[in-house]
N, C-alpha and C positions, 0 to 999 in steps of 0.2 A: 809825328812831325817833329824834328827839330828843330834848334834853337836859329840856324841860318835859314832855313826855312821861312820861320817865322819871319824875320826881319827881311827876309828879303819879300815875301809878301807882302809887305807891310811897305814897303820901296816901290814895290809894282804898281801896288794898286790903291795910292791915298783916296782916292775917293770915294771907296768901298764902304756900303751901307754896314754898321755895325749894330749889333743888338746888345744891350748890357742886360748880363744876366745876374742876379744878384743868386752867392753862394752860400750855403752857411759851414764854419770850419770851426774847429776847436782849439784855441790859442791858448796857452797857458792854462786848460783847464778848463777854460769860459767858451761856452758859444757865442758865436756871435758871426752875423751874415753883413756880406762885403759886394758891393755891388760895380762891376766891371766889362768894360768890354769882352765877348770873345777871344780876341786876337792878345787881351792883356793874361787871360788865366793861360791861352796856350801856352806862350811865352814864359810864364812863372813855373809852369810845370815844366818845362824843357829846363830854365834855369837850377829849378830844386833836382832834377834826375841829374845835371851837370855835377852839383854841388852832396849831390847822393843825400839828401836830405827828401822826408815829402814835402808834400806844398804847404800843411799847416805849420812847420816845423820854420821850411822859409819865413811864411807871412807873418808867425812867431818873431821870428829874427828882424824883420822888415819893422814890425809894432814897436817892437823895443828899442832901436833905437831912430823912430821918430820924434820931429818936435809938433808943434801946434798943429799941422796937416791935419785932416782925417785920414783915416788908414787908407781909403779909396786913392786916394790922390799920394799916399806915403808909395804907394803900391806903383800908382802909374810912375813917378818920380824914381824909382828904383830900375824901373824897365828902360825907364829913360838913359839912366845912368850908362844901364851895363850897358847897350845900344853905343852909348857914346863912348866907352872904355874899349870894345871893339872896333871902332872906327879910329882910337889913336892907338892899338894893335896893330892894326891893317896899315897905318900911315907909315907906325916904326918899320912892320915888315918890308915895304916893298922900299924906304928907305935903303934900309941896312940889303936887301938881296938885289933892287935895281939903281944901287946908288946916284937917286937923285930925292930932290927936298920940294914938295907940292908948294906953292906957294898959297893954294887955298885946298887945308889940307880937310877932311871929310867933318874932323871934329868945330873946323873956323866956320864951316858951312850950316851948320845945325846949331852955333850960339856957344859953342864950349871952347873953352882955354887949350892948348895943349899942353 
């Protein structure tokens, strides 16, 4: 599955029962178990195979530069992110290729700045 995959299931179908499964992964050395939706590990791993990294190496990256969070929520916060960073992609594209300006553009619609 990848990464549009995900998000677009994830668009489809909000009210889809989720199970969190908690993982254990090796950060920096340290074990240590993360517990997450489904739909958030898919995602992470589609992100870390984008980014050519594996998925501890990501959520390595994701730890480090968290603030006060716990890692769980660093994690979902980060999904959220890129989520939102594709959706002011998608706004520039079809800007610049069907030149017109959304007046509510995907990223106004889900609480983010453009």
């Amino acid at each position: 599955m990848n990464q549009e995959d995900t998000f677009s299931d994830a668009v489809r179908s909000p009210r889809k029962v989720s199970l969190i499964k908690k993982r254990s992964l090796v950060i920096a050395g340290h074990r240590t178990s993360v517990s997450l939706e489904d739909e958030y590990w898919d995602t992470l791993k589609s992100i870390a195979a984008k980014q050519r990294v594996n998925l501890s190496q990501l959520v390595g990256t994701i730890d480090t530069g968290r603030s006060n969070n716990n890692l769980s929520s660093a994690l979902r916060l980060f999904v959220l992110d890129q989520l939102k960073q594709r959706i002011r992609e998608c706004d520039s594209f079809c800007q610049v290729r069907h030149g017109y300006q959304s007046g509510a553009s995907g990223s106004d619609m889900i609480g983010g700045a453009a």
